[in-house]
C-alpha positions, 0 to 999 in steps of 0.5 A: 622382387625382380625390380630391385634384382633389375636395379641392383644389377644395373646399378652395379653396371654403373658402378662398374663402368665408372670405375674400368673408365677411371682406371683406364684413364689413370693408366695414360698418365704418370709422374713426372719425373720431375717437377714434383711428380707432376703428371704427365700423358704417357704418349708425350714425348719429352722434347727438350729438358733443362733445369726447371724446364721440361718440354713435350711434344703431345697431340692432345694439346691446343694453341689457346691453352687448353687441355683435355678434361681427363688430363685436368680431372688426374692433375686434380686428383693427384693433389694439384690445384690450379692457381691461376690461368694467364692465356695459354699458362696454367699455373698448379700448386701442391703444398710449397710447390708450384708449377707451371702448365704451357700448352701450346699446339702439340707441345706442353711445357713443365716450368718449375715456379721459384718460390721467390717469385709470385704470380 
């Protein structure tokens, strides 16, 4: 009896603290506001903005293209799906949108894929 009180309580701590660690990553990103909702870290700071092109300035980002792994898990969860990696550029698709993800040191950048063109 106490061994599966001892079980229970611990997997509910398990539980638990994978649940408060999702929801406190979820809480550093939010939809874009453009570029389909994509998300974006809410400690970038938008740097430039033109039309299809959205530019951030955020420390997390790296010179080779990568990308925290918390960043891609939310990308992924919010229903986008990476299509392709071409050196630092990651391209994303959700339904007939597509997009694509710069990342360069300190700086990422939102480009809006035509559907004209491929990748």
């Amino acid at each position: 009896m106490k061994r599966w009180k001892l079980l229970t309580f611990i997997a509910l701590l398990v539980i638990n603290v994978v649940i408060i660690g999702y929801a406190y990553q979820t809480s550093h990103y939010q939809s874009s506001g453009a570029h389909a909702g994509f998300p974006i870290a809410k400690d970038a700071e938008q740097i430039e903005k033109t039309e299809g092109l959205t530019i951030y300035s955020w420390d997390k980002a790296e010179a080779d293209g990568d990308i925290p792994l918390s960043y891609r898990l939310i990308i992924w969860q919010r229903g986008w799906e990476q299509t392709s990696k071409q050196g630092p550029t990651r391209f994303y698709e959700k339904g007939d949108y597509q997009i694509m993800l710069t990342s360069l040191r300190g700086e990422i950048s939102l480009h809006d894929v035509p559907e004209s063109e491929g990748q």
